[in-house]
C-alpha positions as CSV (number, residue, x, y, z in Angstrom):
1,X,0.0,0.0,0.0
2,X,1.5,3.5,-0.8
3,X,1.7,6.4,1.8
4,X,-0.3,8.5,-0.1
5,X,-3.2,5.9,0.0
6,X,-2.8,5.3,3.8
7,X,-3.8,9.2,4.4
8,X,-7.0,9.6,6.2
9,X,-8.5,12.1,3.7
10,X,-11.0,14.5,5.3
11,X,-14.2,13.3,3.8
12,X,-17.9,15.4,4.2
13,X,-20.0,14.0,7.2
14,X,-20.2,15.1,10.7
15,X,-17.2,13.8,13.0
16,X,-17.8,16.2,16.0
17,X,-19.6,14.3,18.9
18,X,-22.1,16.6,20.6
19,X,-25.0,14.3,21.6
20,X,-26.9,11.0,22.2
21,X,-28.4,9.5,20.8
22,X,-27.4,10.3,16.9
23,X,-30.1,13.2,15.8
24,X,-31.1,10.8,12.8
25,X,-33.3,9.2,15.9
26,X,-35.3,12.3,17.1
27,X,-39.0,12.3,15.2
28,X,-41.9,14.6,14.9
29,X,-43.9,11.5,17.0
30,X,-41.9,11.9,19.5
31,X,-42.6,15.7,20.2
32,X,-45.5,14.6,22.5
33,X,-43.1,13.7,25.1
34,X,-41.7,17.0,25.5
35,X,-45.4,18.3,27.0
36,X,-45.6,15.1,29.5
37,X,-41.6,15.9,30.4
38,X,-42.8,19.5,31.1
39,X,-45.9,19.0,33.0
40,X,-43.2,17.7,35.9
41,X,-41.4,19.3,38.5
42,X,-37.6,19.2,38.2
43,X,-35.6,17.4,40.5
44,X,-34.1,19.9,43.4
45,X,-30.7,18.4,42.2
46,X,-30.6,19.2,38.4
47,X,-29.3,22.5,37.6
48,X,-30.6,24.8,34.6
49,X,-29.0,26.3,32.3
50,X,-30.1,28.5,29.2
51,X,-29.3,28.6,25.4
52,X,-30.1,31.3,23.0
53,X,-29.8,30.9,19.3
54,X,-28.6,34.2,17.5
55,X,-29.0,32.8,13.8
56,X,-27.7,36.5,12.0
57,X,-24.4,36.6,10.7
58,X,-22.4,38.9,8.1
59,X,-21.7,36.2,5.7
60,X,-21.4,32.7,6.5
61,X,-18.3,30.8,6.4
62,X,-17.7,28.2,4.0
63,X,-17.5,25.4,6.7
64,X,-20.7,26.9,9.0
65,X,-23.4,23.8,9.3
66,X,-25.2,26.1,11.7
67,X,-28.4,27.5,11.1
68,X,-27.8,31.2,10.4
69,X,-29.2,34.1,8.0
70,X,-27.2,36.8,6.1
71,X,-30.1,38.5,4.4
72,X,-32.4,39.4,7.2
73,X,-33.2,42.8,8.0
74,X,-33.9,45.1,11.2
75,X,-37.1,44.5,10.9
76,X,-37.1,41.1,10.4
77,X,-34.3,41.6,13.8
78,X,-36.7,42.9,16.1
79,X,-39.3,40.1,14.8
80,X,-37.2,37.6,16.0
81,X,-36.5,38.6,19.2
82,X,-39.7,39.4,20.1
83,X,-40.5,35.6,18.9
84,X,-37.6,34.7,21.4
85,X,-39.6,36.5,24.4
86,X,-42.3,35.3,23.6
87,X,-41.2,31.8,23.7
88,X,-38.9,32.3,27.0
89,X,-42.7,33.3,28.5
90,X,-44.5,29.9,27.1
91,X,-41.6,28.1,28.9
92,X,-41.6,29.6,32.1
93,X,-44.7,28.6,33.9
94,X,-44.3,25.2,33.2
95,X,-44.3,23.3,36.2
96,X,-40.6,21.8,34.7
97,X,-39.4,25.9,35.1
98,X,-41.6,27.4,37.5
99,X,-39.6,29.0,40.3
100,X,-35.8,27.4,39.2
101,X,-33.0,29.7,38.6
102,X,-30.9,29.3,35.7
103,X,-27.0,28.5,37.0
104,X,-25.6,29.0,33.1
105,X,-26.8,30.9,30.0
106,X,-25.3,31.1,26.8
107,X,-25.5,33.1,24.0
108,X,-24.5,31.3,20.7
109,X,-24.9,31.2,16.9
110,X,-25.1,32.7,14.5
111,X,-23.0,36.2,15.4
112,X,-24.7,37.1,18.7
113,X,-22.6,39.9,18.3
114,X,-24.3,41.1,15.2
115,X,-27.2,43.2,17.2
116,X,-26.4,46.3,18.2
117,X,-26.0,47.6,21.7
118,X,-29.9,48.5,22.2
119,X,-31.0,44.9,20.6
120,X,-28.9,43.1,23.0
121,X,-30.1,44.9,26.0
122,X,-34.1,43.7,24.7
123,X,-32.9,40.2,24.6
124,X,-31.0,40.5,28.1
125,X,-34.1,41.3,29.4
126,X,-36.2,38.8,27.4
127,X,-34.1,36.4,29.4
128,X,-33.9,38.0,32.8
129,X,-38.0,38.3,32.5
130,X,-38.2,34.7,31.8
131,X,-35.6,32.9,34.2
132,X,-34.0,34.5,37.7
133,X,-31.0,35.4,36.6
134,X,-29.3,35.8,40.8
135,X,-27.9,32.4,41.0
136,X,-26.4,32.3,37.5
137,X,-22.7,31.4,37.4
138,X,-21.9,31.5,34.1
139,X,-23.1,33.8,31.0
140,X,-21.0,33.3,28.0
141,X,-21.5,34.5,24.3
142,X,-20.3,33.9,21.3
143,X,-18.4,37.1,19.2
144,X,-17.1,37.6,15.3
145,X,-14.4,40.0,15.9
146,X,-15.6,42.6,13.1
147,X,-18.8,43.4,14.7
148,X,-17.6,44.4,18.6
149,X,-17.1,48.5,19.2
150,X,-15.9,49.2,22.5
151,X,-19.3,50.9,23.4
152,X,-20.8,47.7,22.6
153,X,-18.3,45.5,24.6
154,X,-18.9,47.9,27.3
155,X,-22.8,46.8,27.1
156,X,-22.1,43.4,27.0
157,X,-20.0,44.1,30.4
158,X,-22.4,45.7,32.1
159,X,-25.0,43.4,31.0
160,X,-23.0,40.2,32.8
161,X,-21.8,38.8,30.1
162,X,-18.7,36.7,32.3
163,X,-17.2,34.6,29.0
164,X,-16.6,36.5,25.6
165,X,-15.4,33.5,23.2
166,X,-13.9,35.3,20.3
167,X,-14.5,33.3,17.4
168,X,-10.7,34.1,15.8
169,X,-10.3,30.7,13.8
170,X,-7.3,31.7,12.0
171,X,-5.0,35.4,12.8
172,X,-4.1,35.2,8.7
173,X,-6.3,37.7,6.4
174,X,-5.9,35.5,3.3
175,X,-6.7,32.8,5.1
176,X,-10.0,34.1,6.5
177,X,-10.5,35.2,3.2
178,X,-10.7,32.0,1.4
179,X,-12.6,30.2,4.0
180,X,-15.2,33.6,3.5
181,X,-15.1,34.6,7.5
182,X,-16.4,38.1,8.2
183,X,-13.3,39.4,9.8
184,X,-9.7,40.5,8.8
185,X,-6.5,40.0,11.2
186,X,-6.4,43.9,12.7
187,X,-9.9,43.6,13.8
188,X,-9.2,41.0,16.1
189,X,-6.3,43.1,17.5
190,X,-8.8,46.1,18.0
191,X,-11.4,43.6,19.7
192,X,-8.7,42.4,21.9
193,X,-7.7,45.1,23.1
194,X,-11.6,46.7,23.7
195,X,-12.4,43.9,25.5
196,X,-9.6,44.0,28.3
197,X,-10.2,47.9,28.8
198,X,-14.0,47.5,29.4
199,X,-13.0,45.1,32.1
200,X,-13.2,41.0,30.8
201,X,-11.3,38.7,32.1
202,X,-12.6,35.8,30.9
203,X,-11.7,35.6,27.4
204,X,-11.7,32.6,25.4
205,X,-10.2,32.5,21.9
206,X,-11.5,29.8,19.4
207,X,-8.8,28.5,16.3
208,X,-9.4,25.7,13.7
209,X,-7.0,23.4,12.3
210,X,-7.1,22.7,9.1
211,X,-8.7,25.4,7.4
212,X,-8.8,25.7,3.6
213,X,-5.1,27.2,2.6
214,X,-3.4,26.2,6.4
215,X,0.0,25.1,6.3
216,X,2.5,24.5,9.4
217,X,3.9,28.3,9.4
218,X,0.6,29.4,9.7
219,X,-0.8,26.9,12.3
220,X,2.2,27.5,14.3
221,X,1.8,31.4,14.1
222,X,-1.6,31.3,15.2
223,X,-0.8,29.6,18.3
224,X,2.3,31.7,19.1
225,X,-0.1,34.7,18.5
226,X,-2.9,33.3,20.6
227,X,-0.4,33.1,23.6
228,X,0.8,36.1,23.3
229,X,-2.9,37.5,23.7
230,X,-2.7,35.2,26.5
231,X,-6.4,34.5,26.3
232,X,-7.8,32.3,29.8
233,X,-9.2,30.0,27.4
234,X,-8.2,28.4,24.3
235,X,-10.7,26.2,22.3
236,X,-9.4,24.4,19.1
237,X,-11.5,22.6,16.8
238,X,-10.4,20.0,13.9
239,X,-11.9,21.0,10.6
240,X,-14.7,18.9,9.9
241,X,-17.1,19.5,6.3
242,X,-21.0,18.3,7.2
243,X,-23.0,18.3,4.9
244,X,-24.9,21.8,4.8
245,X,-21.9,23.6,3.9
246,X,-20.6,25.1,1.3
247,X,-17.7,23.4,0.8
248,X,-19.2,20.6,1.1
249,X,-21.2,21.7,-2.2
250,X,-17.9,22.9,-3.9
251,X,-16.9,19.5,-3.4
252,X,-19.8,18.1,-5.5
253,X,-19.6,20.7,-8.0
254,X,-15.6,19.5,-8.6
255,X,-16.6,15.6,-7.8
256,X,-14.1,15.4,-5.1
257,X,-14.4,13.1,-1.9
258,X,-12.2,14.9,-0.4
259,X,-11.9,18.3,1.0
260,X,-9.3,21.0,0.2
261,X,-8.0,20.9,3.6
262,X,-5.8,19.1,5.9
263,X,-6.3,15.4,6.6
264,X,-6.8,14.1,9.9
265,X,-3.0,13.0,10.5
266,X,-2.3,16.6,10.1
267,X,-5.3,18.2,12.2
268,X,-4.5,15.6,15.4
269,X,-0.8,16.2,14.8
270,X,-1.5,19.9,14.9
271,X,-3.4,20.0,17.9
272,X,-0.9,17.6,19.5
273,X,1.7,20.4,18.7
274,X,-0.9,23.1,20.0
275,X,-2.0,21.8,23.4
276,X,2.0,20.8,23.9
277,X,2.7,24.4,23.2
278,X,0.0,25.7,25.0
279,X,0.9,23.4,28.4
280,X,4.5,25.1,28.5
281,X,3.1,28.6,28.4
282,X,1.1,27.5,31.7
283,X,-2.3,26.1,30.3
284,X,-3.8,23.1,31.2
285,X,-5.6,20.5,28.4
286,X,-9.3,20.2,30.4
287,X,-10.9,18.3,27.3
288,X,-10.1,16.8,23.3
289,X,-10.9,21.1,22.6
290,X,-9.8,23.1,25.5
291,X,-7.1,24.8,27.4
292,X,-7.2,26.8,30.2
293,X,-5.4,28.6,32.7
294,X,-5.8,30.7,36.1
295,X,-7.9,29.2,38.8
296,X,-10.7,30.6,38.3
297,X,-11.2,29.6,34.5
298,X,-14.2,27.2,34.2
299,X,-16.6,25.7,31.7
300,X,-20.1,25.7,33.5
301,X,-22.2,25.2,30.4
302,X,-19.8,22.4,29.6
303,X,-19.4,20.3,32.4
304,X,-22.9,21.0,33.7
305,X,-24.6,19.8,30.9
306,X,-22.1,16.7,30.5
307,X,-23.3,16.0,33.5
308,X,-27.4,15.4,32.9
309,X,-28.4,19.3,33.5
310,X,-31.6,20.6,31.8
311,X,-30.4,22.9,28.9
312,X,-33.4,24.9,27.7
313,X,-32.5,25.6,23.9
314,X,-34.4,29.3,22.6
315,X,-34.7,30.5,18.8
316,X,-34.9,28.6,15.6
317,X,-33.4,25.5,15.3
318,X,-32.0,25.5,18.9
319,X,-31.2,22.1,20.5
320,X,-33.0,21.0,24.1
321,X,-32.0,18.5,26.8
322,X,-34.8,18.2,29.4
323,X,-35.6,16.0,31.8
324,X,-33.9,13.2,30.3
325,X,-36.2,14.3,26.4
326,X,-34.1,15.5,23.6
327,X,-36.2,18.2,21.3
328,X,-35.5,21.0,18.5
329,X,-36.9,23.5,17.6
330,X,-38.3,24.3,13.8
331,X,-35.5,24.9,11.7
332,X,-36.8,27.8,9.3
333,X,-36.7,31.0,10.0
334,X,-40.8,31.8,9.0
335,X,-42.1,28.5,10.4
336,X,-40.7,29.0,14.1
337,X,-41.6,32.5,14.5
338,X,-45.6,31.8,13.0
339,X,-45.4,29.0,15.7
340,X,-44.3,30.9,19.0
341,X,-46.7,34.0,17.5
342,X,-49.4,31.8,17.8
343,X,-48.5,31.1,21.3
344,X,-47.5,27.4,20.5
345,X,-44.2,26.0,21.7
346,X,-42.0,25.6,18.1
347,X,-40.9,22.0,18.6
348,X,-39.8,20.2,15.7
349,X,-38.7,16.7,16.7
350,X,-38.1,15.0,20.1
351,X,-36.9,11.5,21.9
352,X,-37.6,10.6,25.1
353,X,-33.9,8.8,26.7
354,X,-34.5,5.4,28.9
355,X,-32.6,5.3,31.5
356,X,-28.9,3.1,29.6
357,X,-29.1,5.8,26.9
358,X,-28.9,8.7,29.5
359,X,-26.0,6.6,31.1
360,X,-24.5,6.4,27.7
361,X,-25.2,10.0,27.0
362,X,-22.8,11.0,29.9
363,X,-20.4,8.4,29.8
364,X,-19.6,9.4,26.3
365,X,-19.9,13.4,26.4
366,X,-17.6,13.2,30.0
367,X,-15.0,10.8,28.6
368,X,-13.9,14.0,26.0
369,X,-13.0,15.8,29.1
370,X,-10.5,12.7,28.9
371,X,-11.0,11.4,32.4
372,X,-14.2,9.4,33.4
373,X,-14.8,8.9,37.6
374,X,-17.0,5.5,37.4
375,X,-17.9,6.1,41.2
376,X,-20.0,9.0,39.7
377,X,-22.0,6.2,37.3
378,X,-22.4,3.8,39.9
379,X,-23.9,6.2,42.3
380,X,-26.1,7.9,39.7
381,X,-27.0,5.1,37.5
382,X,-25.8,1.5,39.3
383,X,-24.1,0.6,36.3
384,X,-20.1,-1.2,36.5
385,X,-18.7,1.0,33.7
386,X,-16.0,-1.3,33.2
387,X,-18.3,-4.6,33.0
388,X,-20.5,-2.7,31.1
389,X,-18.5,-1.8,28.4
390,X,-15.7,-4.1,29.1
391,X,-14.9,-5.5,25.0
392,X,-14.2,-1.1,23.9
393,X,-12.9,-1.0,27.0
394,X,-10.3,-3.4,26.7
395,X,-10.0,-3.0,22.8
396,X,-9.3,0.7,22.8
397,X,-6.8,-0.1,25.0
398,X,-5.2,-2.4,23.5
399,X,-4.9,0.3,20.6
400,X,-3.2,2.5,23.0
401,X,-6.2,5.1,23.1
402,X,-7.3,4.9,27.0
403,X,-5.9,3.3,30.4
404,X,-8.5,2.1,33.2
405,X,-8.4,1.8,36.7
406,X,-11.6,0.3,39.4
407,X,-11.6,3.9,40.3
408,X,-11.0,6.3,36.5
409,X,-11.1,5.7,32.8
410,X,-8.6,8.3,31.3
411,X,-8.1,8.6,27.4
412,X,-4.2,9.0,26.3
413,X,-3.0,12.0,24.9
414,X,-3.5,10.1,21.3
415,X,-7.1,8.9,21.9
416,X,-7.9,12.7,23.4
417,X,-6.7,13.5,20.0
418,X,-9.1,11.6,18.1
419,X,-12.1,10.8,20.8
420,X,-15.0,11.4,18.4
421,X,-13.9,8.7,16.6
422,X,-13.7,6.4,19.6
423,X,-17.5,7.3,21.2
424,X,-19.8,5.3,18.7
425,X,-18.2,2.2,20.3
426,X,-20.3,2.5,23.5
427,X,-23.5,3.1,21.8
428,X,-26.6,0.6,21.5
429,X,-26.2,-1.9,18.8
430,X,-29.5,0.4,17.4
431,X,-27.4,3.4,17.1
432,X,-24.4,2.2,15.5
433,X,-23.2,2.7,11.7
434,X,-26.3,4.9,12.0
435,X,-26.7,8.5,10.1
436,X,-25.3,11.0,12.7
437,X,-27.6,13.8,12.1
């Protein structure tokens, strides 16, 4: 076999890991659950935490799979986030949400950055209305350096934003050209340096490897320019192609398998190189995407909802986990706002979890944090992780991609690398060489 046809080609498809089980399950039948699910009172134990989808963006990049909008005006702006009041109100009497205060929100898209200053304060407020905001530990939200001001950074402050991820990607302007991002290399410079005189401290900067037109100058210079920033947070993400995006389409206009970007080789080896970096600058690897350092720099939204916590998902398209029921939200733009303005609840699709798939569901999200307690599934769910899934166990071991103890499962270095690869081996013989989403 030649080398060039050992290479792992990046192929279209999702790779990225976020949930179980595989969306491909959820159905329209199942959407009756979610009303049954919500009739309930919550648990004293489970803590709440908040999503809201901001789907408006300046141009979409050629490797979004998100569901965003870059034609919509301020009219159609204000419609939208009067459709998100308006469906933080339906959910807040519910007997699932009555009286709980939320411990996370986050803001994500989509540019949540792209409303102004006065438009972010309305949807603040939205929230706030909604959902007690006094026992919140966490609010982060997602920025696209090009559309921050310093008066609007100054809002977001004052508002309580705590996290500002900066969605960098790449510090190269031809680079972010080709790949069609929004923003150029001096405004992230600006942004930086906005956002530390209005008072954050909490900034997290995300990078991709593998990015149409990367090479190992630039990959390097970006991480040698991140920590010079010397962000609290650094997330890096391997360049996947789903689908629904436009490369993905330039691909089948050119008949090509592969992508014009890095193969996986490359990405892991990159991100090897990165979080190796990163460790001797005085970060710490805290999952297969993060670094982080300074005490006090966490990932409540993460580990909380790793960790079975109702995640109330707001705006089009947005993603739920409830009270152990998966549902979305309508995914056009039209259909969810006629929905919440006729004072329905815009659910889409749903699946009710039994009880081994919720175990699953946090057994595989907590072991990319790369370390998995088992005394934390025995006492939650009574299940022997290690006789449970004792054949991957022992077989991803064997291929040098985790170690296990009574007491910890811990992914190597290597299978941190390349953990999304490794999680469909612990799902239900029903879920597996299934379509992902």
């Amino acid at each position: 076999m030649s080398p060039e046809t050992r290479v792992e080609a990046t192929k279209a498809g999702n790779y990225f890991v976020s949930n179980y089980p595989p969306y491909s399950f959820w159905r329209p039948e199942h959407v009756p659950a979610v009303a049954r699910m919500l009739a309930e009172p919550a648990p004293a134990h489970v803590s709440l935490g908040i999503y809201v989808h901001i789907p408006f963006c300046r141009q979409r990049c050629d490797f979004c799979y998100f569901k965003v909008y870059t034609d919509k005006n301020s009219k159609e702006i204000r419609r939208y986030l009067e459709g998100v009041r308006r469906e933080l109100a339906l959910y807040a009497p519910a007997p699932r949400f009555r009286g709980r205060k939320a411990r996370f929100v986050y803001f994500g898209g989509g540019t949540p950055s792209y409303l102004s200053a006065e438009q972010l304060t309305e949807l603040f407020e939205s929230v706030r209305a909604a959902f007690a905001w006094d026992a919140v530990e966490e609010v982060a939200f997602e920025c696209e350096p090009g559309t921050l001001s310093e008066a609007k950074l100054a809002e977001l402050k004052r508002l309580g934003v705590t996290r500002l991820s900066l969605g960098v990607e790449n510090f190269d302007a031809h680079i972010l050209e080709i790949n069609n991002r929004a923003h150029r290399a001096a405004e992230i410079h600006r942004t930086w340096q906005f956002a530390r005189a209005v008072g954050f401290d909490q900034i997290n900067i995300d990078l991709i490897a593998g990015m149409v037109g990367e090479n190992e100058a630039n990959w390097k210079d970006c991480i040698e320019q991140t920590i010079a920033l010397a962000p609290e947070s650094v997330t890096l993400y391997q360049m996947e192609v789903p689908y629904n995006t436009t490369l993905f389409q330039r691909m089948q206009d050119a008949h090509s398998e592969a992508a014009p970007v890095a193969d996986w080789e490359t990405k892991r080896r990159w991100t090897a190189e990165a979080f190796a970096r990163l460790e001797e600058a005085g970060y710490r690897i805290g999952s297969a995407y993060t670094a982080a350092r300074g005490e006090r720099t966490r990932f409540v939204y993460r580990d909380e909802l790793w960790r079975g916590a109702d995640l109330l998902g707001i705006g089009v398209s947005s993603f739920s986990h409830v009270g152990g029921v998966h549902f979305q939200n309508e995914h056009e733009f039209e259909r969810y706002l006629e929905r919440v303005e006729a004072g329905e609840l815009p659910v889409a699709r749903a699946l009710e979890l039994g009880a081994e798939e919720r175990m699953i569901r946090e057994f595989i999200l907590q072991l990319k944090l790369g370390r998995v307690e088992t005394a934390y599934f025995t006492k939650k769910f009574g299940v022997d992780l290690l006789r449970r899934f004792r054949a991957p166990l022992e077989a991803q071991r064997a291929a040098g991609w985790l170690t296990f103890t009574p007491e910890l499962i811990s992914t190597t270095r290597a299978g941190l690398l390349r953990v999304d690869t490794l999680l469909s081996d612990y799902f239900l013989a029903a879920h597996q060489n299934a379509r992902y989403a």
